[in-house]
C-alpha positions in Angstrom: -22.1 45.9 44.4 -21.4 47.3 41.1 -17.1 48.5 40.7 -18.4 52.1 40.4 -20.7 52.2 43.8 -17.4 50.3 45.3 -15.4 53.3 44.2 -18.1 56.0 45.8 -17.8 54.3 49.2 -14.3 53.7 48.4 -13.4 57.9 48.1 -15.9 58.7 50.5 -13.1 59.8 53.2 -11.8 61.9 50.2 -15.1 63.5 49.1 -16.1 63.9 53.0 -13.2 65.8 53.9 -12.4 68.0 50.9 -14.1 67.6 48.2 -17.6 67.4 50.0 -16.8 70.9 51.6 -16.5 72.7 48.3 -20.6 73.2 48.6 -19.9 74.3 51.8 -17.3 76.9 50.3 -19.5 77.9 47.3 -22.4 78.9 49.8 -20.3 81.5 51.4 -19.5 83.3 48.4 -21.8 85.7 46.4 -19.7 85.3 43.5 -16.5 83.6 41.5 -14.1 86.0 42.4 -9.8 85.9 44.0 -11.1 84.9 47.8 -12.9 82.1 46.1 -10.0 80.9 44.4 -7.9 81.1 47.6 -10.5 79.0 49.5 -10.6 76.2 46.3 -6.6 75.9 46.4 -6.6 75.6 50.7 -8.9 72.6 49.8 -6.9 70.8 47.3 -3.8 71.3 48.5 -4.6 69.4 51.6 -6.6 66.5 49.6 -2.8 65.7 48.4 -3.4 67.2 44.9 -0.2 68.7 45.4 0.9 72.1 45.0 2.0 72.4 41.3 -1.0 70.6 40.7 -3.3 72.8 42.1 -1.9 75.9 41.0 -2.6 74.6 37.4 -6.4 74.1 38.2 -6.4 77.6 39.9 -5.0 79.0 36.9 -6.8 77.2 34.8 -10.3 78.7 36.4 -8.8 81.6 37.0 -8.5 82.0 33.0 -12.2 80.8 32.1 -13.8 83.5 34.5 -11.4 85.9 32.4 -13.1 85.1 28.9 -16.3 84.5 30.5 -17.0 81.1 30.5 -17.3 80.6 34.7 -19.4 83.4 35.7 -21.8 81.7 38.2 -20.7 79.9 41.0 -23.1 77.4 40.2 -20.9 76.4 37.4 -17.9 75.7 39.5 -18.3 72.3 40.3 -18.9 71.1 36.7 -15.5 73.2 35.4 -13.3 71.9 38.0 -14.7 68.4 37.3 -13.7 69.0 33.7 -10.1 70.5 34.8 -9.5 67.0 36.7 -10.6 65.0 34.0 -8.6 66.1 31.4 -5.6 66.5 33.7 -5.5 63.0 35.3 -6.8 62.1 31.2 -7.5 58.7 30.1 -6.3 55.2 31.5 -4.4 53.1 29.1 -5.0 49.1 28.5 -2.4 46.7 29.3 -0.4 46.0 26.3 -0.9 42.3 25.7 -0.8 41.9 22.1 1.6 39.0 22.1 1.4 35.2 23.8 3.1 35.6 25.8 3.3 39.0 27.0 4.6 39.9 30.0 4.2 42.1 33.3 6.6 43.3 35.8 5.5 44.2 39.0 7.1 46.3 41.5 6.5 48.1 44.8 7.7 48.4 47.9 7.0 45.8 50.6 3.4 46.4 51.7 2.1 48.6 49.0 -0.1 45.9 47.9 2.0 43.8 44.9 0.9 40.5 45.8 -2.7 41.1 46.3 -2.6 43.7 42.8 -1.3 40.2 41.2 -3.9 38.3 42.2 -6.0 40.8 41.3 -5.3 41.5 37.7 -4.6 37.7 37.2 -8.4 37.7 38.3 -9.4 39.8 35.7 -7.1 38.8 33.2 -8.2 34.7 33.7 -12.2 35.6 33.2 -11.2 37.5 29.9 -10.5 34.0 28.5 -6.5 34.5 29.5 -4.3 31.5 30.6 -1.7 33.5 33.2 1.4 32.1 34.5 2.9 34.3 37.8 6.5 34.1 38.8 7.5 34.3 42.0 10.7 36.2 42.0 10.2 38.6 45.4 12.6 35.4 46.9 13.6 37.7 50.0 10.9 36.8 51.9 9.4 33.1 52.2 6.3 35.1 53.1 6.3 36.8 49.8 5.9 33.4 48.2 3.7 31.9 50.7 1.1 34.8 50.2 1.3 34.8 46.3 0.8 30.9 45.9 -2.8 31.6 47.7 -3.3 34.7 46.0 -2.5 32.6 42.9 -5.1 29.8 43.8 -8.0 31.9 44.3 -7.5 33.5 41.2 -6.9 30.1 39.1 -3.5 31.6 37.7 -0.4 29.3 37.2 3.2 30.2 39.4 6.4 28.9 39.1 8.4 29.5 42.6 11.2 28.3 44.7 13.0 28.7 47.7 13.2 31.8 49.7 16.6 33.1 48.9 16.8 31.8 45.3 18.4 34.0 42.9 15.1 36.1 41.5 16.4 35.8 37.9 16.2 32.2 37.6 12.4 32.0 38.9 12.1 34.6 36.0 13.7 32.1 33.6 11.9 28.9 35.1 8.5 30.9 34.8 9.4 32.0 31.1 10.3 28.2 30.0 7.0 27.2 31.7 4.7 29.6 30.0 5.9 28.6 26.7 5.6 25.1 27.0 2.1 26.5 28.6 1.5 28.8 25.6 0.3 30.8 28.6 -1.0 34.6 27.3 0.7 36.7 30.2 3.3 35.8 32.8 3.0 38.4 35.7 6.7 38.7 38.0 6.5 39.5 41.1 9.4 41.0 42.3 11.0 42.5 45.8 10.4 45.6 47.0 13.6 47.0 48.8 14.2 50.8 48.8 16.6 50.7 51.9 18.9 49.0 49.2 18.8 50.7 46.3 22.0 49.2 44.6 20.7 45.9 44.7 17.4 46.3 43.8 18.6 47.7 40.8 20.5 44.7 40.1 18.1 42.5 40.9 15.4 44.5 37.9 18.5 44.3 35.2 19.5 40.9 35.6 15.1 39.7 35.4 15.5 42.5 32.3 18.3 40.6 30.6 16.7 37.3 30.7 13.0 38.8 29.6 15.1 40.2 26.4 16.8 37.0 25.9 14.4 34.6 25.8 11.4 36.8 24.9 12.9 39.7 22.6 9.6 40.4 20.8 6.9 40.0 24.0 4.5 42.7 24.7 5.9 44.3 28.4 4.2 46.4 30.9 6.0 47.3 34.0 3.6 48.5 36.8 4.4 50.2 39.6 1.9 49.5 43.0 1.5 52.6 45.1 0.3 52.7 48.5 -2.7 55.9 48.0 -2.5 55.8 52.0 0.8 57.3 52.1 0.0 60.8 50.0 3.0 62.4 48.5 5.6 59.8 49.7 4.2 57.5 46.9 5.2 60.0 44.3 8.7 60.0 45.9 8.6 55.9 45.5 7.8 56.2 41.8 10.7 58.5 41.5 13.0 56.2 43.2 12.0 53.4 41.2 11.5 55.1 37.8 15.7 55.8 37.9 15.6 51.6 37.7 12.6 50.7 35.3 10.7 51.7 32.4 7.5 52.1 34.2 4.1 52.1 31.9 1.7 52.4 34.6 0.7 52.3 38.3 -1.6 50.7 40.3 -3.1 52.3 42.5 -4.3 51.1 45.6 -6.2 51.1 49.3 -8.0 54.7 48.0 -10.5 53.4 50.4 -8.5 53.9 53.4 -7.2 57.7 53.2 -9.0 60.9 52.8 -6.0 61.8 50.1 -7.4 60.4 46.9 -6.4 63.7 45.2 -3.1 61.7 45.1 -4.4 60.1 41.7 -3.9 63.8 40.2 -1.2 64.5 41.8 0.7 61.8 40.5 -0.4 62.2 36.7 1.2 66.0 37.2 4.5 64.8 38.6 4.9 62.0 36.8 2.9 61.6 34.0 2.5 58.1 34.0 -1.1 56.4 33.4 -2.9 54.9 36.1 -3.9 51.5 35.0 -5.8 49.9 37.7 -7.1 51.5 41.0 -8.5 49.3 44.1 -10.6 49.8 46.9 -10.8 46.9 48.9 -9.6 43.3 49.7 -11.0 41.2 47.8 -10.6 40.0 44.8 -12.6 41.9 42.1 -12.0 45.0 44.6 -9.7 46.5 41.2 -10.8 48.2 38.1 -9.1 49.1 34.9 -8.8 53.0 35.7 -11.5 55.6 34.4 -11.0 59.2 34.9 -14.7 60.3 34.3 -15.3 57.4 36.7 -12.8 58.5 39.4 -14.0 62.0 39.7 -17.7 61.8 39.4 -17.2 59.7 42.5 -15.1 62.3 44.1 -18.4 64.8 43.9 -21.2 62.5 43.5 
């Protein structure tokens, strides 16, 4: 099954129960007017667009039946499709213009990191790419355990150790290795503990201080993985972990199993941080490099 008929099914709980009732909507009206408005914000409100979201789109509609371009209701669909579009706007490529270049991963326990990894080391290794993956979430043996097989499907490299080794020094084994490797991206994983703010955040400086060390000039991304599942509490995540990382871009995932995939614009209002990759299943070329067009045809079509 082609990515793009994966990302249909995928938002189908989405488009079923909001999006999919906008025909329903546009049938009971005779015209664009206020009361249709008011039913088209009820809608995506509750699809997790989020409020300030929304009231931009409303607005923006709002303005176009004003200077006559929405005059049908026949023409809603394609204007709020092009509303969306250019508010989520375009996804951005990883930036791996140097060997190696390098990818911080973070995310709360359960939000999908390890299987994202393996994932994008997936893609990443049939481009031609030799990766290297650092096992750094040392908190959990589990963590380790379930990136080493993540890591063997997709044919990437890691460099690990105990569970309870100080994360910093996988960083710096990993770093040493994909040199002597000449390895093209080194992907850390790295533990996701919001209960404990403090040292979380002193965990992500001290792997900071020994990427700038002993690779001052590599290309970074840092990626944040977001759980789609849990709506506007993901938003409050990136927040949490944007006050302790530069983050470039999220990864989205499990938009397969919630009916809130209006959390995709939601987050690109709040945040304004790109969405890099989205998945929608389990396995491992259930991820895509993130395309707006893509992403909302599916949430009508």
């Amino acid at each position: 099954m082609a990515f793009l008929d994966k990302l249909k099914a995928g938002l189908s709980k989405t488009k079923n129960a909001i999006f999919g009732q906008i025909d329903e909507v546009l049938k009971a009206f005779v015209r664009v007017d206020e009361d249709l408005l008011e039913e088209l914000e009820e809608l995506l409100i509750c699809s997790d667009v989020g409020v300030s979201a929304t009231e931009d789109i409303i607005e923006e509609l709002r303005e176009q039946i004003k200077d006559g371009r929405l005059k049908e209701k026949e023409q809603v669909i394609d204007a709020l499709k092009g509303i969306l579009e250019g508010m989520i706007g375009e996804g951005e490529p990883l930036a791996l213009d140097t060997t190696p270049s390098v990818i911080l991963v973070i995310g709360v326990n359960g939000a999908g990191k390890t299987t994202s990894i393996g994932k994008i080391s997936n893609r990443l290794i049939k481009q031609g790419k030799k990766v290297v993956v650092a096992a750094a979430d040392t908190f959990r043996a589990a963590a380790i355990d379930q990136l080493a097989v993540w890591c063997e499907r997709s044919g990437a490299d890691i460099v690990k150790q105990s569970e309870g080794s100080d994360p910093a020094a996988v960083v710096y084994d990993a770093i040493g290795y994909a040199k002597s490797r000449k390895a093209d991206v080194l992907i850390i994983d790295t533990a996701g503990r919001l209960h404990n703010k403090k040292n979380l955040m002193n965990e992500l400086s001290k792997i900071n201080r020994v990427i700038e060390r002993e690779l001052p000039d590599a290309a970074r991304e840092n990626l944040l993985v977001l759980d789609a599942t849990t709506g506007q509490n993901a938003i409050l995540q990136a927040k949490e972990f944007r006050n302790s990382a530069n983050i470039t871009g999220l990864v989205l995932n499990k938009l397969d199993g919630t009916a809130k995939g209006g959390i995709v614009i939601s987050i690109k209002k709040e945040l304004d941080i790109p969405v890099k990759f989205i998945g929608v299943g389990e396995k491992i070329d259930d991820m895509q490099e993130f395309d707006s067009s893509e992403f909302v045809d599916a949430l009508f079509n």
